[in-house]
C-alpha positions as CSV (number, residue, x, y, z in Angstrom):
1,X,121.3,129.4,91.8
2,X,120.6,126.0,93.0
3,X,123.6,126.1,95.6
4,X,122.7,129.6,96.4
5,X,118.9,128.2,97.6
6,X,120.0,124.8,99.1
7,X,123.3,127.3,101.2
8,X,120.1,129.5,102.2
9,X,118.1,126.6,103.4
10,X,120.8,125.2,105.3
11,X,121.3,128.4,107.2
12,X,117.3,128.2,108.1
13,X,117.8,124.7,109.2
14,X,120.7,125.6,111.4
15,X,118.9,129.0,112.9
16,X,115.8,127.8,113.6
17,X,116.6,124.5,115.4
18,X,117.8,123.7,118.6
19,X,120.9,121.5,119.5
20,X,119.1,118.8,120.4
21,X,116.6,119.0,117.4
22,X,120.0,119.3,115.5
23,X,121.6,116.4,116.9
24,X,118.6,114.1,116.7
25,X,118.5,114.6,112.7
26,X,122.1,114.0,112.7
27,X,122.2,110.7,114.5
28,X,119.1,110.0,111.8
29,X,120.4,111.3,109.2
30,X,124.1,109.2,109.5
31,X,122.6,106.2,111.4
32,X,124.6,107.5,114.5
33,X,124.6,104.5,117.7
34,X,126.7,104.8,120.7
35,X,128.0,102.5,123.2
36,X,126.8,104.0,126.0
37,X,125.6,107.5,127.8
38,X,129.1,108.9,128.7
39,X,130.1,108.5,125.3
40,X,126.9,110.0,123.8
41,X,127.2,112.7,125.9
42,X,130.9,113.5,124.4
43,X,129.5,113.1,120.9
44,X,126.9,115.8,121.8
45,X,129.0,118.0,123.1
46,X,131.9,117.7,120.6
47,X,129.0,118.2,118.3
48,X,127.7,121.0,119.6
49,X,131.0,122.7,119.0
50,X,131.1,121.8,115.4
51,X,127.9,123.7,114.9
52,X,129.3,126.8,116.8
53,X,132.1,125.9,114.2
54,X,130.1,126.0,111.2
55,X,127.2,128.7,112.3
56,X,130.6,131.3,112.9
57,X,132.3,130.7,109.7
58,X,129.2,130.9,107.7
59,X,128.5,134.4,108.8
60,X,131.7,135.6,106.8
61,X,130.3,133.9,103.7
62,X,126.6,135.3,103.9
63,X,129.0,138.5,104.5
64,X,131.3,138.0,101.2
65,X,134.7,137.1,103.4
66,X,134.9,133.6,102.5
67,X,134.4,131.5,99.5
68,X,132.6,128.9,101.1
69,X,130.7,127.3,103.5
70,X,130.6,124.9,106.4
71,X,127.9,122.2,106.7
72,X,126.9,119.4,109.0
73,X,127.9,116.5,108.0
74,X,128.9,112.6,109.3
75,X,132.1,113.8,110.5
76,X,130.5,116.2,113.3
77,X,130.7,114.3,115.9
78,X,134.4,113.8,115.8
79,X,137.6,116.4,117.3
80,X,139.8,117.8,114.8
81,X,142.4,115.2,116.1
82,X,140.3,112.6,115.7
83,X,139.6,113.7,111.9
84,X,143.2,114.1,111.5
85,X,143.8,110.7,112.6
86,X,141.5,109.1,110.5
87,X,143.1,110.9,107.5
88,X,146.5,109.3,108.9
89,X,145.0,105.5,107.6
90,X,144.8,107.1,104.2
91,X,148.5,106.9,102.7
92,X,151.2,105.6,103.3
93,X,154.3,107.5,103.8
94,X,154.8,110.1,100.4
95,X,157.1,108.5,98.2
96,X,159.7,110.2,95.8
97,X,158.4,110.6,92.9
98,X,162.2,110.1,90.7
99,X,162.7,107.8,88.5
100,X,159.1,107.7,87.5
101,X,158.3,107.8,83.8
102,X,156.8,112.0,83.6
103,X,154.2,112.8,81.4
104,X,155.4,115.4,78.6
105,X,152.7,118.0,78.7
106,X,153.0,121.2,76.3
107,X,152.0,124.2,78.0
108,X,149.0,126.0,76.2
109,X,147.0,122.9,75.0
110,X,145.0,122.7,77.9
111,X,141.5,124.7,77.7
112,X,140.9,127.4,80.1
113,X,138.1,125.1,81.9
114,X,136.8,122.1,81.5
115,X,134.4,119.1,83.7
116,X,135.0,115.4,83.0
117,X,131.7,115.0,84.6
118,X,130.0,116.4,81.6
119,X,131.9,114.4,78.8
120,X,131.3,110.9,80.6
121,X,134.4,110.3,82.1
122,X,133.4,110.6,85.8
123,X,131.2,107.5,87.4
124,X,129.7,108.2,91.0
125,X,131.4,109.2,93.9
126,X,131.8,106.1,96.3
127,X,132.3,106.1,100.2
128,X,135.3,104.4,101.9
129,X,133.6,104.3,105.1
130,X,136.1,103.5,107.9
131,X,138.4,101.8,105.5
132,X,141.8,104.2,105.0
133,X,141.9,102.9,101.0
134,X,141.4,106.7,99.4
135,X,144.4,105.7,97.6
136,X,142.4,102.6,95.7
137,X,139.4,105.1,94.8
138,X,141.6,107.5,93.7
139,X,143.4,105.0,91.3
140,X,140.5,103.4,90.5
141,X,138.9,106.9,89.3
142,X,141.3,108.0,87.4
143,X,141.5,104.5,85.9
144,X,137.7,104.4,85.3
145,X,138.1,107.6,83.4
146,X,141.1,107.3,81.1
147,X,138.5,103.7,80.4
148,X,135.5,105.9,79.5
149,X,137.9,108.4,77.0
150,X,139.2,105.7,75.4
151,X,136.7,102.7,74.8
152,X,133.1,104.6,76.1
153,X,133.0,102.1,78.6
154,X,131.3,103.3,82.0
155,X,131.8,100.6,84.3
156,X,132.9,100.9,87.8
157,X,136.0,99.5,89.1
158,X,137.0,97.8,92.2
159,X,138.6,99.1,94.7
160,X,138.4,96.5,96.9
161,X,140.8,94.1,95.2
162,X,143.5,97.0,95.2
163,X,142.9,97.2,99.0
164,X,142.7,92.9,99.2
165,X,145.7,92.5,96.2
166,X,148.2,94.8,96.0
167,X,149.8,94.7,99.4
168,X,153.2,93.2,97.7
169,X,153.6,96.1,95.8
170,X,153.7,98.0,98.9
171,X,149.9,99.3,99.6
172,X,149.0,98.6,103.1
173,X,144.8,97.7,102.3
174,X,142.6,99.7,104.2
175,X,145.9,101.1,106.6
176,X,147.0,103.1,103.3
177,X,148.8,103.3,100.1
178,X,149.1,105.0,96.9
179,X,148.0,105.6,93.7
180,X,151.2,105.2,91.7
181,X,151.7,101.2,93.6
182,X,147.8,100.6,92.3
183,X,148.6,101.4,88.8
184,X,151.4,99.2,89.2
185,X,149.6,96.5,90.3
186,X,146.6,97.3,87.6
187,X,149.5,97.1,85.2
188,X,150.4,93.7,85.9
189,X,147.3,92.0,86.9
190,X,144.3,94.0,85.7
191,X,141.2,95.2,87.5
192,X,137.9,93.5,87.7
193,X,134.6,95.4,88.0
194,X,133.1,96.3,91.2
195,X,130.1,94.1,90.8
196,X,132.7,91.1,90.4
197,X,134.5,92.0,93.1
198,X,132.1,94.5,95.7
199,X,133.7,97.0,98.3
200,X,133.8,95.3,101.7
201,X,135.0,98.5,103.7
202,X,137.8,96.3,105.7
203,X,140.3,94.2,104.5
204,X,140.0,90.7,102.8
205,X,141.9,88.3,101.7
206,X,142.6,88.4,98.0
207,X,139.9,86.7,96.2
208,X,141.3,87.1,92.6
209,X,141.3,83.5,91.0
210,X,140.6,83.7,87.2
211,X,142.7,86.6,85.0
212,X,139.7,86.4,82.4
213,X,137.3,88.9,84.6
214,X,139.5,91.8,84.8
215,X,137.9,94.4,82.2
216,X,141.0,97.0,81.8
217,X,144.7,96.2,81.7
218,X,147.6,99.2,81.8
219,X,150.1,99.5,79.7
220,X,152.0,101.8,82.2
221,X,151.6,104.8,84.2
222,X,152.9,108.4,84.7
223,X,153.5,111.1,86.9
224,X,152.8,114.9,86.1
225,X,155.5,117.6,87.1
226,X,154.5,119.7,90.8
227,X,153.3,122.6,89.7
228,X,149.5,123.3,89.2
229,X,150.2,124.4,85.3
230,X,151.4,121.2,84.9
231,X,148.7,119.4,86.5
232,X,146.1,121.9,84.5
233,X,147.5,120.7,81.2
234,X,147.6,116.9,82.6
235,X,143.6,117.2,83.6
236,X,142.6,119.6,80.2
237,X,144.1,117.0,77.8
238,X,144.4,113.8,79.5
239,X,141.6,113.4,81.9
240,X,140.9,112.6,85.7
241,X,143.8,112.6,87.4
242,X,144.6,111.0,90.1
243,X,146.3,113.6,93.4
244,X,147.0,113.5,96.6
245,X,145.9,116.5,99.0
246,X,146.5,117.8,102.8
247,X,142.6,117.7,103.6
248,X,142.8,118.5,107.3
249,X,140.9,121.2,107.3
250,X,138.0,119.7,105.1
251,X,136.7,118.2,108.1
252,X,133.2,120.3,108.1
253,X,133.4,121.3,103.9
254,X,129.8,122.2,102.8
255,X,130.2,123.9,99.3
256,X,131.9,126.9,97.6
257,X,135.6,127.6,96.8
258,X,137.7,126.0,99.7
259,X,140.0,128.6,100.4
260,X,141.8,128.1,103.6
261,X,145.1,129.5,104.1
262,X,146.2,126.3,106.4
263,X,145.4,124.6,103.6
264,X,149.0,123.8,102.9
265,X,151.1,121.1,100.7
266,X,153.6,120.1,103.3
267,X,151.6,116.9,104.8
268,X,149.9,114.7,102.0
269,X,147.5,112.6,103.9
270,X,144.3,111.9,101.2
271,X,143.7,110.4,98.1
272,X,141.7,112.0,95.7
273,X,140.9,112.8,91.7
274,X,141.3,115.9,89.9
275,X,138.6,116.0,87.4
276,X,138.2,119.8,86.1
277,X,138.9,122.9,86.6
278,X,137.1,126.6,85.9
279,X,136.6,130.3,87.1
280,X,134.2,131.8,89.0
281,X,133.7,135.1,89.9
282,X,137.5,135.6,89.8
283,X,138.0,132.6,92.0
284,X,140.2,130.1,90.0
285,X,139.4,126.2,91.1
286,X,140.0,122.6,91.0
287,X,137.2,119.8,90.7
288,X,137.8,117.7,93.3
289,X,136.1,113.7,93.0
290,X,136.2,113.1,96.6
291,X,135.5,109.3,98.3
292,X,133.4,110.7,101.3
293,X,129.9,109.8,99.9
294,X,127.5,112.0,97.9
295,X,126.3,113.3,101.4
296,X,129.7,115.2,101.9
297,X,130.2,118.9,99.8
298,X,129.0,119.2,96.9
299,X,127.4,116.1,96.0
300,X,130.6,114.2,96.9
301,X,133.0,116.7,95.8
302,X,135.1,120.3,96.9
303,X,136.1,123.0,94.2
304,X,139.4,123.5,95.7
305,X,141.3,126.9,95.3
306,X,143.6,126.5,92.1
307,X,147.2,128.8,91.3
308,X,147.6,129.9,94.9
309,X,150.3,128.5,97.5
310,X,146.9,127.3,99.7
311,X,145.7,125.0,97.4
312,X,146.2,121.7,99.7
313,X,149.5,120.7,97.7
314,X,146.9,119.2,95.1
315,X,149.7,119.8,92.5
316,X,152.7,117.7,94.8
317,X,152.0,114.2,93.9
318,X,149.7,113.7,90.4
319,X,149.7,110.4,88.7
320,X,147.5,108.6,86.1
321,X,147.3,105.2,84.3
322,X,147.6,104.4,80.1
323,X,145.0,102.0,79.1
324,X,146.5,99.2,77.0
């Protein structure tokens, strides 16, 4: 009911206001400067297409022909390409997976829903900013939760000395990386807490000088088999898990059931954390823990269609960490 009201309201807002009523709360709203006139102008205008963008789509969900909805957001003011290329900082190139120790999940065991948010095991969702080090929150989620199953602990990580630390193991900072080379990393030299060591939003150099502040140490890591009944049994008995996605098209996400059918698996490019899954109305879906701030989605997160072949290849490349 609550997202049903607060979808409603947004409509109103959108309706009843002009552009430039629109576009003044938005530059309020996200602390939006420019550098001068001709580039504020471009803003506006690229802006005002996003809201075509969103005011269009949103007439097939008020009308039942889509699952969700489109909102305005910090990302309006940017092309699709520009989006895209933002997205490109986030990984580095996808790796193979072989060779990787697998996780042996029995088929069955998992319940047929279940939300890591409500048993503890989810901390807040965090914002990158313009640092491309998804991969580090992702890790660092995931990690955070198998933490909270194990000891209770609810302490939040830092991603920050991933992005700073782990560049020998072949992340690239706030230019990209991956989950699987954090756990690595985490394995070998532990993870402070954020408050020890705070996100910066750029790359630093490594600050790590005394072992005895890291809080969690790994005794290894696993990967979980590409398909999505893998990764249901992997998230319904294990916990967050960490995925990577093709979030393109998430651009202007405002709530619902993503369910875009470019929504494909064949370009990886985001880092994110699988934290549930349930039914709704006969729409299957994913909990998505996303790194975009509380002000994007719902509250920081998508419900991503689950068991279709549009799912954003949120099943291609799952990973999570063993706490020693």
């Amino acid at each position: 009911m609550k997202l049903i009201i607060a979808f409603g309201a947004l409509i109103v807002a959108i309706n009843a206001a002009s552009d430039q009523e629109l576009w003044a709360d938005f530059k309020k709203t996200h602390g939006k400067t420019y550098k001068s006139l001709r580039e504020e102008k471009l803003r506006y205008n690229i802006f005002q297409d996003t809201v075509r963008e969103i005011t269009e789509h949103n007439v097939k969900y008020e009308n039942g022909e889509s699952t969700y909805y489109l909102a305005i957001n910090k990302f309006s003011d940017m092309t699709k390409e520009e989006f895209k290329a933002m997205l490109l900082k986030n990984m580095a190139s996808r790796p193979s997976l072989e060779g990787m120790e697998e996780a042996n999940l029995t088929v069955g065991a998992a319940p047929e829903s279940i939300d890591w948010r409500t048993k503890g095991a989810v901390l807040p969702v965090r914002n990158q900013g313009g640092c491309g080090g998804c991969w580090a929150f992702s890790a660092v989620a995931s990690t955070e939760g198998q933490l909270a199953i194990k000891s209770g602990s609810q302490t939040p990580l830092s991603p920050q000395q991933l992005i700073d630390c782990s560049t020998s193991y072949g992340n690239e900072g706030c230019n990209g990386g991956l989950m699987t080379s954090a756990f690595e990393y985490i394995q070998k030299n532990g993870l402070e807490s954020d408050a020890d060591y705070p996100f910066a939003e750029k790359d630093n150099k490594c600050k790590v000088n005394d072992e005895k502040k890291s809080i969690v140490k790994l005794a290894g890591y696993k990967t979980v088999a590409a398909s999505e009944a893998m990764l249901k049994e992997a998230v319904g008995t294990i916990g967050p898990i960490s995925v990577g996605v093709n979030s393109d098209n998430w651009q202007s996400y405002g709530g619902g059931i993503f369910s875009n059918l470019l929504c494909l698996g064949f370009s990886l490019d985001h880092g994110v954390t699988a934290v549930g899954y349930g039914e709704e109305n006969g729409h299957k879906f994913w909990i998505i823990k996303n790194s975009w701030g509380e002000d994007w989605g719902e509250s920081g997160y998508i419900r991503l269609n689950r068991d279709t072949f549009h799912n954003c290849g949120v099943e291609k490349m799952a990973s999570y960490p063993i706490v020693a």
